[in-house]
Phi, psi and omega in degrees: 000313179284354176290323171306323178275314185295338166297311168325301183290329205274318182307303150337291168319300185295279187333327187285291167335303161342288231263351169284319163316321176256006151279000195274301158327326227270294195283322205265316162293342161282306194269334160249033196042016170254080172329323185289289212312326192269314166325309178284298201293348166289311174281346175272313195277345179257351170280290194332289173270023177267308180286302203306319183282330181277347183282285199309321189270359156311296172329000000 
């Protein structure tokens, strides 16, 4: 049971993490034009917590 909240937390947490990252992409493409810069980091980070999420629910 208690492995399940901490799973629960860690998924929670990565998302939460997610969704600051892709204001951050966000932010780097609108206000400082740089579409590559932003781009990548919108995509490394939702490849980064898709695995991060497939790992915990493997385990």
């Amino acid at each position: 049971m208690q492995a399940i909240i901490y799973d629960f937390l860690f998924i929670i947490t990565s998302i939460f993490i997610l969704f600051k990252t892709i204001g951050y992409g966000i932010y780097e493409i609108k206000e400082m034009k740089n579409k590559s810069g932003g781009i990548t980091i919108i995509t490394f980070s939702c490849l980064i917590t898709i695995l991060f999420i497939t790992i915990i629910l493997l385990n």
